[in-house]
ROKOLMAR-584093 format. One record per atom (N, C-alpha, C): x, y, z; residue number from 1; atom name. Coordinates in steps of 0.1 Angstrom, whole numbers, always signed. Example, Ala and Ser with C-alpha at 12.3 -4.5 7.8 and 13.67 -1.06 7.14 Angstrom:
<pts>
pt X=+132 Y=-57 Z=+78 num=1 atomo=N
pt X=+123 Y=-45 Z=+78 num=1 atomo=CA
pt X=+132 Y=-33 Z=+78 num=1 atomo=C
pt X=+128 Y=-22 Z=+71 num=2 atomo=N
pt X=+137 Y=-11 Z=+71 num=2 atomo=CA
pt X=+129 Y=+0 Z=+79 num=2 atomo=C
</pts>
This chain:
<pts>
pt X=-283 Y=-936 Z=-426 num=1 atomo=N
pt X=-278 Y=-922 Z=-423 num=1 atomo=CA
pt X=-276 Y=-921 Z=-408 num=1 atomo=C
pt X=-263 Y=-913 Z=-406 num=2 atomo=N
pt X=-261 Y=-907 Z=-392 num=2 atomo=CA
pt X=-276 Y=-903 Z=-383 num=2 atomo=C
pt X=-279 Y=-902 Z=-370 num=3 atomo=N
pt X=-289 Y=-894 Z=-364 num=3 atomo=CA
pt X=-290 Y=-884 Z=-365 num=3 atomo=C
pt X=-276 Y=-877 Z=-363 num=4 atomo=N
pt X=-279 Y=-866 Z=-364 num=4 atomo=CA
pt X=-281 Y=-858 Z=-382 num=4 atomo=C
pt X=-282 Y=-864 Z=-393 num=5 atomo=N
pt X=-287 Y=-855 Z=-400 num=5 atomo=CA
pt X=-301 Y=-853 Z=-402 num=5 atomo=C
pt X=-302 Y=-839 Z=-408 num=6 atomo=N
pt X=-317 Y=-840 Z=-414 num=6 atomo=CA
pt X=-313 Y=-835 Z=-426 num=6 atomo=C
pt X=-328 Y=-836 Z=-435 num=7 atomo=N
pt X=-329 Y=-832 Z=-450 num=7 atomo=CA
pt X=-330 Y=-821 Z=-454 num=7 atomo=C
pt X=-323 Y=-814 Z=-464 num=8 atomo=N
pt X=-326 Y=-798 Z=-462 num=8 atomo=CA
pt X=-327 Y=-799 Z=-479 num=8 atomo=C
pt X=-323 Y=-806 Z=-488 num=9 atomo=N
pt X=-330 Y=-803 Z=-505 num=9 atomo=CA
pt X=-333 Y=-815 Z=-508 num=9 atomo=C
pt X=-340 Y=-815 Z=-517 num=10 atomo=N
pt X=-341 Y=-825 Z=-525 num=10 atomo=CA
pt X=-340 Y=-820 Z=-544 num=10 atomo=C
pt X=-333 Y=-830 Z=-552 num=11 atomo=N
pt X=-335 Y=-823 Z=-564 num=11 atomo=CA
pt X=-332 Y=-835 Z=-573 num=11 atomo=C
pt X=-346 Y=-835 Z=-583 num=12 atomo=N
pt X=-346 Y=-847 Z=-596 num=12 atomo=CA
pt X=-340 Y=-840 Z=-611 num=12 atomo=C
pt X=-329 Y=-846 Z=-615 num=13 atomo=N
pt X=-326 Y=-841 Z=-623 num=13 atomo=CA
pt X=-325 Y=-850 Z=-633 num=13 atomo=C
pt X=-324 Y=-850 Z=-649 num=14 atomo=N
pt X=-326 Y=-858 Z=-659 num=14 atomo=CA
pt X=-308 Y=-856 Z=-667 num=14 atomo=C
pt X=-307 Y=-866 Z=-664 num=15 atomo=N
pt X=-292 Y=-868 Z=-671 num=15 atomo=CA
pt X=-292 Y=-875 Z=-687 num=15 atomo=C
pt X=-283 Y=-873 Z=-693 num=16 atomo=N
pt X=-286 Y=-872 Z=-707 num=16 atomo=CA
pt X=-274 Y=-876 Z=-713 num=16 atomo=C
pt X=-273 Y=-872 Z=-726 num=17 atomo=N
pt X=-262 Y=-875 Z=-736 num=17 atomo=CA
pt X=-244 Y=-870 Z=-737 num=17 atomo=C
pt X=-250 Y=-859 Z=-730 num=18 atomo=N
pt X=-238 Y=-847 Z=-727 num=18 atomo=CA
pt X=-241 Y=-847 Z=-710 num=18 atomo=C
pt X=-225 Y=-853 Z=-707 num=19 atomo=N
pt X=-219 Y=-851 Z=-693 num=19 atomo=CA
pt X=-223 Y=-840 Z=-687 num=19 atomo=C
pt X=-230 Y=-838 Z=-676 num=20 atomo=N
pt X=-234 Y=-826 Z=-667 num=20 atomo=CA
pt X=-234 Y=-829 Z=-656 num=20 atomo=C
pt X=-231 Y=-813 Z=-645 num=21 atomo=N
pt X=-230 Y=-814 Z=-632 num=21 atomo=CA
pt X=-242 Y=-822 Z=-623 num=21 atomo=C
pt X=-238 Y=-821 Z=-613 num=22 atomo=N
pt X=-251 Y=-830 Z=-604 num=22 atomo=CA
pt X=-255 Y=-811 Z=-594 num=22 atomo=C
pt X=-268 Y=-811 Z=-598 num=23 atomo=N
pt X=-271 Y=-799 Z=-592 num=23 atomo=CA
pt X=-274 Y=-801 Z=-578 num=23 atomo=C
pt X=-261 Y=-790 Z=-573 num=24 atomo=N
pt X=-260 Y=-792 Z=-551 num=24 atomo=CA
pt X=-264 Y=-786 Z=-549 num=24 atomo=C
pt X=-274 Y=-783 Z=-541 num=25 atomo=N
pt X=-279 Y=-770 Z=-532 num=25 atomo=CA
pt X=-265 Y=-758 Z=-527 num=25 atomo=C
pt X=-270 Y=-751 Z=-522 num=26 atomo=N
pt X=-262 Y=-744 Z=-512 num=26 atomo=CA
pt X=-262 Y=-747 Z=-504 num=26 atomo=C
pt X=-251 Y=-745 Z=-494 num=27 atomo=N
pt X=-251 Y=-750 Z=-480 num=27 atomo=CA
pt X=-240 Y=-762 Z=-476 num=27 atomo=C
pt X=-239 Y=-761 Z=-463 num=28 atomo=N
pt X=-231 Y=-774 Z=-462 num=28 atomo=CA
pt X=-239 Y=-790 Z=-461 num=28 atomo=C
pt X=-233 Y=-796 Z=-473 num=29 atomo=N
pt X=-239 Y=-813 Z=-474 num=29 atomo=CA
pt X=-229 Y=-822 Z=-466 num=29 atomo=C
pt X=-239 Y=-829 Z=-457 num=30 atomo=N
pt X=-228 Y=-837 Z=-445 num=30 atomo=CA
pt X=-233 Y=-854 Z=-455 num=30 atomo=C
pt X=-244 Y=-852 Z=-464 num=31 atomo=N
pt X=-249 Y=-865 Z=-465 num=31 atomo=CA
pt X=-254 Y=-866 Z=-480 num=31 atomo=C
pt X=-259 Y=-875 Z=-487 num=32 atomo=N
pt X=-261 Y=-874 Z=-498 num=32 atomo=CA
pt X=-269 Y=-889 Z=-502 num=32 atomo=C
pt X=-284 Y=-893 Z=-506 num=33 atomo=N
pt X=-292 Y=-905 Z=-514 num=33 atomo=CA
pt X=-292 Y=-904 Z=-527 num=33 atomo=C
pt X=-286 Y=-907 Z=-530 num=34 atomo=N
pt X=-289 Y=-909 Z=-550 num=34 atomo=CA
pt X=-298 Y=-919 Z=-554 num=34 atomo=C
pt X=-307 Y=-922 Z=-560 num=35 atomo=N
pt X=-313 Y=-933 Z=-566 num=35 atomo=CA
pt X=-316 Y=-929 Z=-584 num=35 atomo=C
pt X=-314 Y=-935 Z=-594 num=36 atomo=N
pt X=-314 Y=-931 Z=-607 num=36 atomo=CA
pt X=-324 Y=-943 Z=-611 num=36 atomo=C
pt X=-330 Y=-938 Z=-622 num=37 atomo=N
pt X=-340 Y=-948 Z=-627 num=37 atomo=CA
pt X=-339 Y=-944 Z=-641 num=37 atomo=C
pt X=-348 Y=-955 Z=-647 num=38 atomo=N
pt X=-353 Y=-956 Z=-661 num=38 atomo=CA
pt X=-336 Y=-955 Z=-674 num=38 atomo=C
pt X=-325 Y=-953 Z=-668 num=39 atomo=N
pt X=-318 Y=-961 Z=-677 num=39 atomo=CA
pt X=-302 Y=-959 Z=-663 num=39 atomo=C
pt X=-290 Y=-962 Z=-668 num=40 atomo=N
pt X=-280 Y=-966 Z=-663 num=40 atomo=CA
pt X=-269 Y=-954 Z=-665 num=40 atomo=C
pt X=-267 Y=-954 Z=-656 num=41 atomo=N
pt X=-253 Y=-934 Z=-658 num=41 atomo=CA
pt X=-241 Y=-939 Z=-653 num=41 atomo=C
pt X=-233 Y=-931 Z=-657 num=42 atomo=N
pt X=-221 Y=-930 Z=-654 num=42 atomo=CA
pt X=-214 Y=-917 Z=-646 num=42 atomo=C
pt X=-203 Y=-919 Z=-641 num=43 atomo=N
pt X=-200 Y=-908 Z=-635 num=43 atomo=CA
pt X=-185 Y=-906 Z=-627 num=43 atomo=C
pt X=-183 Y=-895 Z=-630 num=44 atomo=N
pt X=-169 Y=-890 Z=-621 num=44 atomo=CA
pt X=-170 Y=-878 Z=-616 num=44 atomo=C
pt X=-162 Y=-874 Z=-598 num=45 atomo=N
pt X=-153 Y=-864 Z=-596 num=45 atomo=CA
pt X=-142 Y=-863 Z=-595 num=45 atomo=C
pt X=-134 Y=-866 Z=-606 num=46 atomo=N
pt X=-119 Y=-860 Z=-600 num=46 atomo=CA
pt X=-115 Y=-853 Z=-617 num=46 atomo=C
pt X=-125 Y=-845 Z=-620 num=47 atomo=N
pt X=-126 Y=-832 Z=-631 num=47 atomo=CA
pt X=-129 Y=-837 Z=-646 num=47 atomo=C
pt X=-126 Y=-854 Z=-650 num=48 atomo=N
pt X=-125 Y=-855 Z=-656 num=48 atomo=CA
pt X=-140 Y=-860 Z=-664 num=48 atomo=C
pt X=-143 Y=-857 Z=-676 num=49 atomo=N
pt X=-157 Y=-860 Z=-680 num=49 atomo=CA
pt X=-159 Y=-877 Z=-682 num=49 atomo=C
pt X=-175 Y=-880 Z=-677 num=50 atomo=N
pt X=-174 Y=-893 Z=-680 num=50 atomo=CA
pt X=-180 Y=-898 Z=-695 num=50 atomo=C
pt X=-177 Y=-909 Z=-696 num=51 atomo=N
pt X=-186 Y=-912 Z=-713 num=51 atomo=CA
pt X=-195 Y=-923 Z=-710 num=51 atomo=C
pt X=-200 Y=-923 Z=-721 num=52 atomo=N
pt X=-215 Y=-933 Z=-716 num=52 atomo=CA
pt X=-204 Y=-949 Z=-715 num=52 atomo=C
pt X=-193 Y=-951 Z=-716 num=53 atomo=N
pt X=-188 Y=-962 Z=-716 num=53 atomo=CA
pt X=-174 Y=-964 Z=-706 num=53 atomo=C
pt X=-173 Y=-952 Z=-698 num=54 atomo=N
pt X=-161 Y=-948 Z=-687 num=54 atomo=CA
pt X=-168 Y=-941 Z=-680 num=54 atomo=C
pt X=-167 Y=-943 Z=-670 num=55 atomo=N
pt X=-164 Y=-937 Z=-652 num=55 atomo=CA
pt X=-175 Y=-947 Z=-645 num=55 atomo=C
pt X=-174 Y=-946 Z=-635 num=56 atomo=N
pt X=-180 Y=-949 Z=-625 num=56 atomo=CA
pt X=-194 Y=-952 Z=-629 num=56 atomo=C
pt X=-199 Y=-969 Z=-631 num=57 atomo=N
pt X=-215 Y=-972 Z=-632 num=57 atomo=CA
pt X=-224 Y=-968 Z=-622 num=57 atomo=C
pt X=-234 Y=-963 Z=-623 num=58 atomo=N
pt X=-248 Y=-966 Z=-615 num=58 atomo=CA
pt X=-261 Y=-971 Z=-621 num=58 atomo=C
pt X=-259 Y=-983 Z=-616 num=59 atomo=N
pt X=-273 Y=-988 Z=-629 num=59 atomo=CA
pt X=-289 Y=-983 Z=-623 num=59 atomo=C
pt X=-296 Y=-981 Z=-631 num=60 atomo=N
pt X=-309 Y=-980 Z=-627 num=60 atomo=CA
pt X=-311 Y=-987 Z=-614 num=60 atomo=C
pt X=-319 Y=-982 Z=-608 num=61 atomo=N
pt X=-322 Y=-986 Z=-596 num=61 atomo=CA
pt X=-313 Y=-986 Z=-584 num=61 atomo=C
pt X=-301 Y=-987 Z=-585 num=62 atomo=N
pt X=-290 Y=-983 Z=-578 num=62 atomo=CA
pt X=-292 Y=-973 Z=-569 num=62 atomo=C
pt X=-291 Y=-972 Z=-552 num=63 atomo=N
pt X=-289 Y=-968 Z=-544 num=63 atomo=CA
pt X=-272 Y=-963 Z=-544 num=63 atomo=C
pt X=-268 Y=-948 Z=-540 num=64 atomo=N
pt X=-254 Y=-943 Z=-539 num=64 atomo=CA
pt X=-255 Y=-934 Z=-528 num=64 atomo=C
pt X=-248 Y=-932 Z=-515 num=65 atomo=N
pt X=-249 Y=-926 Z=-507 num=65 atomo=CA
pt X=-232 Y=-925 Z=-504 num=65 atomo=C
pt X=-235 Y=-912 Z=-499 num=66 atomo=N
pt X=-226 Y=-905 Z=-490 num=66 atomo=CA
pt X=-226 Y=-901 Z=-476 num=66 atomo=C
pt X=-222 Y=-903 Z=-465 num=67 atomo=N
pt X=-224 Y=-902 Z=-457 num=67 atomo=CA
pt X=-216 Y=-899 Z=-445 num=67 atomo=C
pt X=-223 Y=-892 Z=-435 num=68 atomo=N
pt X=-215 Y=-881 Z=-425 num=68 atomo=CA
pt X=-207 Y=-890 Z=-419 num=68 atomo=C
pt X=-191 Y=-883 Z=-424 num=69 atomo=N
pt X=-180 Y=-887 Z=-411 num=69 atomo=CA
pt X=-176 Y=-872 Z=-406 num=69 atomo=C
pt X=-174 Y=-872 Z=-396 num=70 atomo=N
pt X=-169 Y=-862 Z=-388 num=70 atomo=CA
pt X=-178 Y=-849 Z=-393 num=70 atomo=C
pt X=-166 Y=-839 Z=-400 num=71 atomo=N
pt X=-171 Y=-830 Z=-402 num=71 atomo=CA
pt X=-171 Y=-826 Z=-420 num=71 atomo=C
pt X=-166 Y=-836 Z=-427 num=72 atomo=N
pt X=-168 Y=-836 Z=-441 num=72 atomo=CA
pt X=-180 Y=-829 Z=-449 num=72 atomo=C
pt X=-173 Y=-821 Z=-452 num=73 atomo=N
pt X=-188 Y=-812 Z=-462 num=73 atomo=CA
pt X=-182 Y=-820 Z=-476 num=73 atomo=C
pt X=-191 Y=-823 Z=-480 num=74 atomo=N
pt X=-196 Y=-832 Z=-495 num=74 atomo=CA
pt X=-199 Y=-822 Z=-503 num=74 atomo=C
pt X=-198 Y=-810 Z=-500 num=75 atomo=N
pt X=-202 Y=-798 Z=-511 num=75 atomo=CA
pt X=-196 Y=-798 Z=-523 num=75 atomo=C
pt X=-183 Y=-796 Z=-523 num=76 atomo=N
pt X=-171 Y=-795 Z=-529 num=76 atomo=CA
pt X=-169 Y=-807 Z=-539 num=76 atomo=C
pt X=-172 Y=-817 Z=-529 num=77 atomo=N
pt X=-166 Y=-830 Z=-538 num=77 atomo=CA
pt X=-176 Y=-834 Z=-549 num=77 atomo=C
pt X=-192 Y=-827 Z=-543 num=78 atomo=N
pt X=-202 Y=-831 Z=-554 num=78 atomo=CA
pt X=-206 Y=-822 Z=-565 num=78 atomo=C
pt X=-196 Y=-811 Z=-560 num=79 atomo=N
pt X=-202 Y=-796 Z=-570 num=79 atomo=CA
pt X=-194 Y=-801 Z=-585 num=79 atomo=C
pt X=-180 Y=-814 Z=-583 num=80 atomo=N
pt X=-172 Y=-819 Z=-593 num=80 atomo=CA
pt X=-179 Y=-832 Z=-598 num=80 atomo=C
pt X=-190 Y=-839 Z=-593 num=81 atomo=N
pt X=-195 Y=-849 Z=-599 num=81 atomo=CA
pt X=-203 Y=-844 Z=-614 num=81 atomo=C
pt X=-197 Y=-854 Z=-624 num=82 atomo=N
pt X=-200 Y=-853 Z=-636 num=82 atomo=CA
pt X=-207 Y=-863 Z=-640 num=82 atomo=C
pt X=-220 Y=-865 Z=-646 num=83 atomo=N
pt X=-226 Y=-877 Z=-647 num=83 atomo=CA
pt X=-238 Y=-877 Z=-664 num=83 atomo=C
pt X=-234 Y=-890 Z=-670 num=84 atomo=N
pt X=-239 Y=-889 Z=-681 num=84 atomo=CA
pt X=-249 Y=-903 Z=-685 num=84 atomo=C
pt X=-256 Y=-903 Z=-691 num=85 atomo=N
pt X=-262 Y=-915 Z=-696 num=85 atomo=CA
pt X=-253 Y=-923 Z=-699 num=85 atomo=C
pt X=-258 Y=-934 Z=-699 num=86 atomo=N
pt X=-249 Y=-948 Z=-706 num=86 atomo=CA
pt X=-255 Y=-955 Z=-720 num=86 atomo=C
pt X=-265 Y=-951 Z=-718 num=87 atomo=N
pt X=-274 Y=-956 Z=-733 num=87 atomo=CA
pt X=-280 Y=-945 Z=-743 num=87 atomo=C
pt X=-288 Y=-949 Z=-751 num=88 atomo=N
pt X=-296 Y=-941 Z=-755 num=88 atomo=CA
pt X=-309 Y=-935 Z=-747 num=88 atomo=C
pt X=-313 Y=-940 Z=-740 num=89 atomo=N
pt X=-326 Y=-935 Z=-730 num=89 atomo=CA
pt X=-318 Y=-926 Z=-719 num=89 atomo=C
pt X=-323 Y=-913 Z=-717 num=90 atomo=N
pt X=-321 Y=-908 Z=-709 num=90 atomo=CA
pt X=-329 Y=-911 Z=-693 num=90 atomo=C
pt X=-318 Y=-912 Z=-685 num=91 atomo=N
pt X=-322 Y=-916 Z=-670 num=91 atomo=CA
pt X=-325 Y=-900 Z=-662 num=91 atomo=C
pt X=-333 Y=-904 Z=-647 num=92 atomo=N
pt X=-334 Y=-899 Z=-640 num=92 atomo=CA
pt X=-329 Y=-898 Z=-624 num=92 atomo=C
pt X=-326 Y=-888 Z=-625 num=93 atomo=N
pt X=-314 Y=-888 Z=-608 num=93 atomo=CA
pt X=-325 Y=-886 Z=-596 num=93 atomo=C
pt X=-325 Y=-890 Z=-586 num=94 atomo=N
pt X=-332 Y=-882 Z=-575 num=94 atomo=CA
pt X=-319 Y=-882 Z=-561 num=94 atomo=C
pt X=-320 Y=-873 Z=-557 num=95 atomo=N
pt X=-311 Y=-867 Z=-549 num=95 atomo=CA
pt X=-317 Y=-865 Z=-535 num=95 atomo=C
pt X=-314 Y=-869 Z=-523 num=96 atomo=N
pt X=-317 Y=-865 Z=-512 num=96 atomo=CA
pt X=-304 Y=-858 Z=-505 num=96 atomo=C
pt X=-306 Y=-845 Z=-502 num=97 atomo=N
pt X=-292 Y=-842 Z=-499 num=97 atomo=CA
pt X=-299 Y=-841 Z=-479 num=97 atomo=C
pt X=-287 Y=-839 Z=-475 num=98 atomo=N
pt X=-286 Y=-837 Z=-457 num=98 atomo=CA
pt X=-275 Y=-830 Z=-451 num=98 atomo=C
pt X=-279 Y=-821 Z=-444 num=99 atomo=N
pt X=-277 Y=-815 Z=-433 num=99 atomo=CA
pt X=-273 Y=-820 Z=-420 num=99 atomo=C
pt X=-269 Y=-810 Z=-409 num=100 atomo=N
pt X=-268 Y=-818 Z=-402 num=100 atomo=CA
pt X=-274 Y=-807 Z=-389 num=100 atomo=C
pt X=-284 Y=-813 Z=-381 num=101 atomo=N
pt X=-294 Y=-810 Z=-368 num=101 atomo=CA
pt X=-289 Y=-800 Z=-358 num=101 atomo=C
</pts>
């Protein structure tokens, strides 16, 4: 991550069977840590829903970051991330979002 951010949320969220949003704080996000555990998700922003067998993988343990260019607020783009299990076991999201100093 850039120097100049700092951390202003954090949020664990349990993804499941049915596609749901990624819950964003308020505020402007210059930055973004994902790490998911205990099973494998999937996921999209560009509106469309993902299925446990389309969009975008993140397998357990997977690291997914976003990160500050210029003046890019990631608000927007992540208020549209849609993300769903890939198996039967429901996974766990942790989220580090950032600010910027």
């Amino acid at each position: 991550m850039d120097s100049r951010m700092k951390p202003f949320a954090y949020v664990k969220q349990t993804i499941g069977a049915s596609a749901s949003p990624l819950a964003v704080p308020n505020g402007p996000v210059r930055g973004a840590i994902m790490r998911v555990e205990g099973a494998d998700v999937r996921w999209r922003m560009d509106g469309t829903a993902p299925t446990s067998t389309d969009g975008m993988p993140l397998l357990q343990t997977d690291e997914f970051s976003l990160q500050f260019v210029g003046d890019v607020d990631w608000h927007d783009a992540l208020v549209n991330m849609l993300l769903i299990r890939a198996a039967g076991t429901d996974a766990t999201l942790h989220v580090q979002f950032f600010g910027v100093k």
